[in-house]
Each structure stands twice: as C-alpha cells, then as structure tokens.
N, C-alpha and C positions, 0 to 999 in steps of 0.2 A: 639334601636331607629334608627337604621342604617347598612347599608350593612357593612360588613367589607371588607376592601380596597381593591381593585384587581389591584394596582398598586407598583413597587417596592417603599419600604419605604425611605424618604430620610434624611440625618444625621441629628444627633441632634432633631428626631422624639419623641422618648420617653418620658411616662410623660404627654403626650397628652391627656385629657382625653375628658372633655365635646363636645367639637366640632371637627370632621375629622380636623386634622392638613392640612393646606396648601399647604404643602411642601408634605404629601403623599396623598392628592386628586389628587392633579395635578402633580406628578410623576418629579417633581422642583431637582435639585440638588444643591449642595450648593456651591455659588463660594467661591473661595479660600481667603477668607478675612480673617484679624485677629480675634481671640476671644478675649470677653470682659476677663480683667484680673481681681484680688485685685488691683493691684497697677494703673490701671486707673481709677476703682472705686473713689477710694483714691481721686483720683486728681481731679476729678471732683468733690469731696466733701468738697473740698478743695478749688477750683475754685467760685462753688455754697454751699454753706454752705443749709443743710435744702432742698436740691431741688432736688438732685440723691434720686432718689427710684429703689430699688434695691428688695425688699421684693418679693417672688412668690403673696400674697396676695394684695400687693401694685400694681402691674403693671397689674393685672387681667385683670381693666379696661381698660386699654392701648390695652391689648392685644388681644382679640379680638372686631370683627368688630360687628356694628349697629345689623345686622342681623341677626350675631351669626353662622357666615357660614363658614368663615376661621379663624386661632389662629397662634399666634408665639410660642415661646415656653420660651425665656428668652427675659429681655430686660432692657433698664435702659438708665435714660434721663443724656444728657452730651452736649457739647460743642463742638468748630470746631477741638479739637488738635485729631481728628478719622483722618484725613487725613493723618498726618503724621506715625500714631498707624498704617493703613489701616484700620480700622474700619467702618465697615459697616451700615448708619444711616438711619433709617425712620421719615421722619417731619411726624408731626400726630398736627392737629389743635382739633375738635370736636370728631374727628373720625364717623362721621357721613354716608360717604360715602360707595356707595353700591357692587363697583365692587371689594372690598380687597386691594384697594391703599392706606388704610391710617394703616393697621396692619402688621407686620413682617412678613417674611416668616420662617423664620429660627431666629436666634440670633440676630439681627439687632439693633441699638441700637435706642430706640426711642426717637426723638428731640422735645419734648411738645411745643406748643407756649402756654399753657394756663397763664401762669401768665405774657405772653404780651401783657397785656390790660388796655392800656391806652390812652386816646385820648391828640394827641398830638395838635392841635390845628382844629377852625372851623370856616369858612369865612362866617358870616349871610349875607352877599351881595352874593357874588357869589354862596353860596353853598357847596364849597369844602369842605372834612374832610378829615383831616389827624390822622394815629391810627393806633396802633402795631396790627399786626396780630393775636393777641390772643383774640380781643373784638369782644365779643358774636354779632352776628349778629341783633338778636332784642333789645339785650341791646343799641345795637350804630342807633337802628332806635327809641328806646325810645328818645336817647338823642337829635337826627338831629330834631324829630318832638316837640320839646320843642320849637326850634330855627324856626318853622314854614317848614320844609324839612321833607323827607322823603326818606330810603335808597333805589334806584335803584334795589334790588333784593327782594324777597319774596320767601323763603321757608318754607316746613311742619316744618322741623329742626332749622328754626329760635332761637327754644330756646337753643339751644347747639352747632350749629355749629358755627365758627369762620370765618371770614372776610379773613382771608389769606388762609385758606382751600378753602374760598369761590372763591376766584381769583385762587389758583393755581390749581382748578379742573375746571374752568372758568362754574362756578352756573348758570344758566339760573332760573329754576322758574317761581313766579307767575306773574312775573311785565315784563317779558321780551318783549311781544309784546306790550306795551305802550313806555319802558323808553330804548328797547336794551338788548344787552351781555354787558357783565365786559368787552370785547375788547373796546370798545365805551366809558365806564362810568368812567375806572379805568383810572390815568391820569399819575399816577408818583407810580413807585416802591423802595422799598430796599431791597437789596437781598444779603445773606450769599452766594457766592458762595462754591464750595466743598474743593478748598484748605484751607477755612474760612477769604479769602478776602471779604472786602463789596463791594457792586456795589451800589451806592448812585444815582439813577432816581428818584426821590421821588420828583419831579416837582409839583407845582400848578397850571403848566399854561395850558391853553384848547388847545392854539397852539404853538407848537414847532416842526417844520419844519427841526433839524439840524439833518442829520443822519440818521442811520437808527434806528428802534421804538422799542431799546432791550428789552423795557416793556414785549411785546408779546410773545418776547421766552418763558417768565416766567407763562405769565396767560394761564392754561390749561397745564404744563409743568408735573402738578399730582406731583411735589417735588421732580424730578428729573436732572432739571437742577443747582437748589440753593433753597436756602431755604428764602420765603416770610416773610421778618421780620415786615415790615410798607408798609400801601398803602396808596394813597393819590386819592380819589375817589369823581367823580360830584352826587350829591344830588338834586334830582328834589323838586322844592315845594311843599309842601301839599298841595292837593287837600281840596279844601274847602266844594266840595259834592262828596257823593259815594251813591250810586246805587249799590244796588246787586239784580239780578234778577234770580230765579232758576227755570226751566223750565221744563217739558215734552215735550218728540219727540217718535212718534211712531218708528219710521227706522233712518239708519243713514243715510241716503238719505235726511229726514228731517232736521239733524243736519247740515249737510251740508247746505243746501238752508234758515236757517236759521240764517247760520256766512254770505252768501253774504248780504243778507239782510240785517243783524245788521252791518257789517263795511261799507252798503252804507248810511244808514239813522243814526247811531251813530258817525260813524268819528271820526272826532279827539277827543272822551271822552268817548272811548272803551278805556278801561285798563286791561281784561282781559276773553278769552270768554276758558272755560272749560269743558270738557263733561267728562261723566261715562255711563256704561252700567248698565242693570239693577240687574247683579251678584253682581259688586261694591256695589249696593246700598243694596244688600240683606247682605251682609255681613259687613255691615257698621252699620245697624240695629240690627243683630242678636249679635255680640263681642260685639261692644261698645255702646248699648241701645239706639244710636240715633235718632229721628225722624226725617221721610223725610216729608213735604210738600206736596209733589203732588206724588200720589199712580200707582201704576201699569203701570209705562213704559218702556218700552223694551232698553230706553234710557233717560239721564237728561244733561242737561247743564246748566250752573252757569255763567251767564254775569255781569259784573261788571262794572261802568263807572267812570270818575275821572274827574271833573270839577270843575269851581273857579264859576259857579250859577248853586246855588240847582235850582230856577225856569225854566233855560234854559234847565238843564238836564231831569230834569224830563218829561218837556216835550217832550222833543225828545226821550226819555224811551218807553214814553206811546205811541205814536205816533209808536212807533216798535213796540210792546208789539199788538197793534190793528193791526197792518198790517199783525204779524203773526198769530192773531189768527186768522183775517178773509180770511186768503190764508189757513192756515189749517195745517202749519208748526208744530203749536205748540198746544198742546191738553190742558194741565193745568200751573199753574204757580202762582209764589209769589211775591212779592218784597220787599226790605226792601229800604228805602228811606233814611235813615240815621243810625250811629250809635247802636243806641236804640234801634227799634222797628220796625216791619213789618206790611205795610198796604198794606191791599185789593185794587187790581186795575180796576174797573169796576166790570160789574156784573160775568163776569165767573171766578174772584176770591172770590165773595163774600161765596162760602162755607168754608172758610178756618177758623175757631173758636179757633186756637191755635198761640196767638202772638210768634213768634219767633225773636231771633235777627239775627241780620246778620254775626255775628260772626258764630253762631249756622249753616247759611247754607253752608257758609266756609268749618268748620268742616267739611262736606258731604262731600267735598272732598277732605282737605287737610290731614284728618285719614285714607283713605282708606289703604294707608301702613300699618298702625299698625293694624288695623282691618284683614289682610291679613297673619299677623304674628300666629295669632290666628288656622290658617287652619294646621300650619303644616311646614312644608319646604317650600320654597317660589324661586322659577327658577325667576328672573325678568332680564327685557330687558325696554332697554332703549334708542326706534328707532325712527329716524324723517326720514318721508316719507311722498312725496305727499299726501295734504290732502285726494283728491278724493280715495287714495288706504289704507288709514289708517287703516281703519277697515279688510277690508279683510285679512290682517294677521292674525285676532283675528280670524276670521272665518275657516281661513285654518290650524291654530295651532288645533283650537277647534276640525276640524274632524281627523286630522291626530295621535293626542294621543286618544279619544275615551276616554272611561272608565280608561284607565293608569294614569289619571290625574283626582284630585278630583274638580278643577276649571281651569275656562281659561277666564280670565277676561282682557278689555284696559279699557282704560284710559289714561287725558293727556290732553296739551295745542294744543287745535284743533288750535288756532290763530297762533301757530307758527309752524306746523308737526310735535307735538312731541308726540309718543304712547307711555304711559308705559303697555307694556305688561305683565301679571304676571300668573305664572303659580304653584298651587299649589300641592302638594301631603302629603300623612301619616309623608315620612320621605326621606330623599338622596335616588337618586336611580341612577345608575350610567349606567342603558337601558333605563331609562327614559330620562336623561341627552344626551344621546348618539340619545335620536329620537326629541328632541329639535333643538341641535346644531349639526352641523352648519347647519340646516333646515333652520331656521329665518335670520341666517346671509345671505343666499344664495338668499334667497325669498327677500329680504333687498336692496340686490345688483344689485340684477335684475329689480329693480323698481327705483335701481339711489340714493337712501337711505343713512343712516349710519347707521352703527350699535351702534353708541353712540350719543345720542341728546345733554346730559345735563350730565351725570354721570362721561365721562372720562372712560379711557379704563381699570386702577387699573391692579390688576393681572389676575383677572378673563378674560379678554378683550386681550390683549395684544397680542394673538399669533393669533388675527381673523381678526387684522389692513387692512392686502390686502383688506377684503371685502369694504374698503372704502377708501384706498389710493392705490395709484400705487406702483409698486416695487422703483421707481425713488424718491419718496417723503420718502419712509421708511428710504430709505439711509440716502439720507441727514439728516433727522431727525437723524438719527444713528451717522453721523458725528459732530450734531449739541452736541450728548452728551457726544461724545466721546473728543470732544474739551474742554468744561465747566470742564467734569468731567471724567480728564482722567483715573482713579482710577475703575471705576464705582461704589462708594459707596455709591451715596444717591439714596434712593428708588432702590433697585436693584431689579430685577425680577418683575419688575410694566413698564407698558405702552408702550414698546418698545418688539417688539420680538428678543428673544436671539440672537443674531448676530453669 
C-alpha cells in the first residue's frame, strides 16, 4: 500500500506497521529525552488510579492521527513530574488535527484532556463559559444553546474535537467570518506550564487592559508552550433565524462577484458564505450517497445568514437571491428557511421536488473531508490567500501533477481567504510529494499568503515556517519556547523548525 521508505530510519522505529512511522517519513531524529520506565508507569498509576493506559491496543487510538498518515510508536498518559524525569509529553485533546501535531513522533508521552470535561460555570447575561479543556466542542454548544447562546466556532469535527485543542491550534471554521478567531472570543486561560507550574488567566472579564495578553502565547501555541487545562470564552447569542442558501456558479469568477454582492446587500446577517468545486461535489456524491440540489456546476457555494427576524432576513435573502439571479451570477439554487425544511424561492426554484433539510446541505460541505479519505492518500493544505487568487492554485496544482494525481480539488471559507486544497492519489508517494512541496508553499508566498489558515503548522508544517514569517519572528518564537519550556519537552518536533 506504499513506497518503502527512502529515508534513514529513525530510533525506536520498529514495530511500525499500518501507517509509514513519522519519525522515518520524515527522516526526524530523536532528541535526547528520558525513556518511559516501569517505575514511572507506576507512579502515575498511582498518582491517577484507572487513567495510565499503557496497553499497545490501548493507546492505538492515541496514537495515530485523524487521517491515518503519521504514528508514534509507544506511549502513555501521565502527569507534570516528566519535567523533572525529562520526559518527553504530547497534549492530545480530540486528536482531530491534520498537520500531525496532536500524535507522537517517537515515545513521547501522551497527556489526554479527555476526562477534563466539565463546565465550570456559565454567565446567562453575559454569555461567558467557563470549562476544562477536554469538553467536546458540540457537546459545550449543545449546552450554551440551551441557555439561549451559541459556541463562537463551528467545525466538521465538532463531534470529537475538544475546546482546548480548539484554542491551542487556534480553530477558525465555519463561524469565523460572522463572530472572529479564538484570539478575539477566548477571554481567560489556564495553563500547565512544562515545569508543571499553573499559570491561572482564566478571567471573565471582556476588558483587562493590565500587561501584556499572556492568553496569546498560548492560543495557536499547537501545546508547545504549556498545556490548556480550562478556558474561559464569549458566547454569541442564538440566532433566532438561519437561512442557508446553496447555490450554483458557472466560474469562479462568478463566485467571486457573488460574495461582493451578498456582503453588500446581506451585511450584518451573513454568517457564513462557502464554496466547493465541482470534483468536491462528485466525490461527495459518489462515497457518501449524498444528494446535491442544484446539478451540473463547475462550482457551488453555501450562504448562510444569522438573525434575531425571520421576516427581515428573509427578505433581504430573497432580495439577493433575485439580484443574482437576474445579473446571471448564479444559475440554480435552494434555500432552506429554517431548521426543518426547504422551500422553493420563486419560479426558477420551483423544479426542486425533493424536500431537503438544512443540515443535509451543510453536509455538502462540511463531509467533504471524509468523502476525500475514500480516494486513497490524501496531500491536504490548508492556505489563506487573497480571495481574487484563491482558486488559481487549484488550477496550477491541477496542471503541473497531470495524471500523477487521481484528483486536485479546493475548497473552503471564500468569506475569510481560506482554500483547503486537497490532493489525492492510490497510496504515499514520495515524487509525488516531492512535485507538491514546496511548489504550493512557494506559489503561497509569492501571493503574500500562509501556508497555514486554520490547521497550525503540527509536524508536517513546521520546517516550511519561512514561507510565512521572517527569519526575525522564528527566533523570537524560538526564544519565546526556549523560555516557557527550557527542557524542550512538550510537543517536541511540532511547530517550530529544529533550532
């Protein structure tokens, strides 16, 4: 199912089996940390009664990533006394993440938040929630929207990823060009640093003006500066109406002159506008059975709105919806008006005979990942770039593999620059890999770009930083963790290039 390696192998490799090891893809070498003993076992069994899992069949799921694309190779949940051990730890919340930041490279010992989930308390005036970093993302937006609120972030992983993964990879998603980043929403931290001292920021208050904002180090720090134990984060109110509206665009030309259009006449009750090509949608179809709506176009986008009146929203929907279709923007299209159900808007929706919900046109694209997994090996990139040049990567990946690749599909939050690019083939290919990167990073940088929108840089990422910071800003960062975490034992070989 795969090339065998053409890189030296690195220690503690063997044993490897399902997935290429991390450590001999990427030709990683292992720093000099202690190895887990018995007798720290011990102690942390001792410390946590019932909580060290130490089993090869136990920590499986620990051990490797979402994707199935990198592995560690031992590993086992413990406590801060690694500092003094030297002991080498990986915080892992969901393990959801794409770039190999939340799975071992080697031995590393992995730190679970999963059974810190609990909400610690929730202000129905204000909004705020306070809650250990191990509560399920959609479980803590089931709860906020009980209480009339709704959580600030939306992702595909909602059902497994965790709140403190979500802050320390700093989660963008489907809510971000309505309510923000986690910089903006998260208000107060608490944090394990690496000698296993707390650093107690775990504030409620919206302004706190003293010092400087050591929240920040932390969100998007990918668990290498301390480890996110509780976050204390703002809750926008529930929207009382949603709108989802799913469209056809012949070009991306279209989609384009379609988002100006929709944030001039939507405004403030756009909450999110999304687009897919038409490979996405074939593939979204063909794996997971889904039906699309509107048939045969080279392009779709998914507009969504969020307001406290259904009657003022909808009309300023329809009011869009008539102006694109009579400028010629948009060729077919649905809408779902609420919760429940989807109604025909005028007469060039009225062929539509198949009620759908709005969750259903969701789906369309919040599955495209999984539907993706289906093809095979899966190269993904995760670039914000001016909108106007978004696409053209897709188009320049597309001709420059040819037939080496069995797809070359984007996707992604047109409202905020962010493409996810995704490129499929049979299985690993490492001339494959090698006519990717750093192509994309290059073509990225030359356009003013990042090479990371939303994902964080993990291990995968981590040695391509220049194409998006200067040499001047790596440092500092390099000093910023060489401070926290003079040791380098948490997340080691994630987000930062080897110094």
């Amino acid at each position: 199912r795969r090339e065998p390696p053409a890189v030296p192998r690195g220690r503690g490799c063997s044993g490897c089996r399902d997935v290429v090891p991390t450590c001999e893809r990427y030709a990683v070498r292992r720093l000099p940390f202690a190895r887990l003993e018995d007798r720290d076992v011990a102690f942390f069994e001792r410390l946590m009664p019932g909580r060290a899992v130490t089993g090869e069949e136990e920590v499986k799921p620990f051990n490797v990533d979402w994707l199935k694309s990198v592995r560690g190779k031992r590993a086992a949940r413990c406590a801060r006394y690694c500092y003094e051990k030297n002991l080498a730890v990986n915080p892992q919340g969901g393990n959801t993440g794409l770039v190999g930041g939340s799975v071992p490279v080697f031995d590393e010992i992995i730190l679970s938040t999963a059974l810190m989930n609990q909400v610690i308390s929730f202000d129905k005036v204000s909004g705020i929630l306070v809650c250990q970093a191990g509560c399920v993302l959609e479980r803590l937006n089931e709860y906020v929207e009980e209480q009339g609120f709704v959580m600030p972030l939306d992702l595909g992983a909602k059902g497994s990823c965790h709140i403190g993964g979500n802050v320390a990879t700093n989660a963008g998603g489907l809510r971000l060009l309505r309510y923000g980043s986690l910089r903006g929403t998260v208000l107060g931290l608490e944090v394990v640093l690496a000698d296993g001292s707390a650093l107690d920021c775990l504030t409620s208050l919206r302004k706190d003006n003293t010092g400087y904002d050591l929240k920040q180090l932390f969100i998007g720090s990918e668990g290498t500066l301390g480890v996110i134990t509780a976050v204390s984060i703002l809750c926008p109110q529930k929207p009382k109406a949603v709108n989802v509206a799913f469209l056809g665009c012949q070009s991306y030309a279209k989609v384009l002159e379609t988002f100006t259009t929709c944030r001039a006449m939507l405004g403030e009750i756009l909450s999110a506008y999304e687009f897919m090509d038409e490979k996405c949608m074939e593939l979204v179809q063909r794996h997971l059975k889904l039906s699309s709506p509107v048939a045969d176009s080279p392009f779709y986008v998914l507009i969504e709105t969020s307001g406290s009146n259904s009657s003022h929203d909808e009309e300023k929907l329809n009011n869009f919806l008539d102006q694109a279709m009579a400028s010629g923007l948009v060729t077919d299209g649905t809408v779902a008006t609420d919760d429940k159900k989807i109604k025909a808007r005028a007469a060039w929706l009225m062929w539509l005979s198949v009620i759908l919900f709005a969750q259903g046109l969701w789906s369309l694209r919040e599955r495209i990942t999984e539907a993706l997994t289906h093809e095979g090996y899966v190269y993904k990139y995760d670039i914000s770039l001016p909108v106007g040049k978004l696409y053209d990567l897709v188009a320049d990946v597309r001709t420059r593999l040819g037939q080496s690749a069995k797809n070359v599909v984007g996707y992604g939050h047109l409202g905020d620059g962010n493409l996810h690019l995704n490129i499929t083939a049979e299985s690993y290919s490492h001339s494959l890999l090698a006519a990717i990167e750093p192509f994309v990073y290059e073509w990225t940088a030359r356009c003013s770009g990042s090479i990371s929108a939303e994902h964080g840089l993990g291990f995968k990422k981590k040695q391509f930083i220049q194409y998006s910071k200067p040499p001047e800003a790596v440092l500092l960062m390099q000093q910023f963790k060489a401070m926290l975490d003079p040791k380098g034992i948490l997340n080691p070989y994630k987000t930062l290039p080897s110094a």
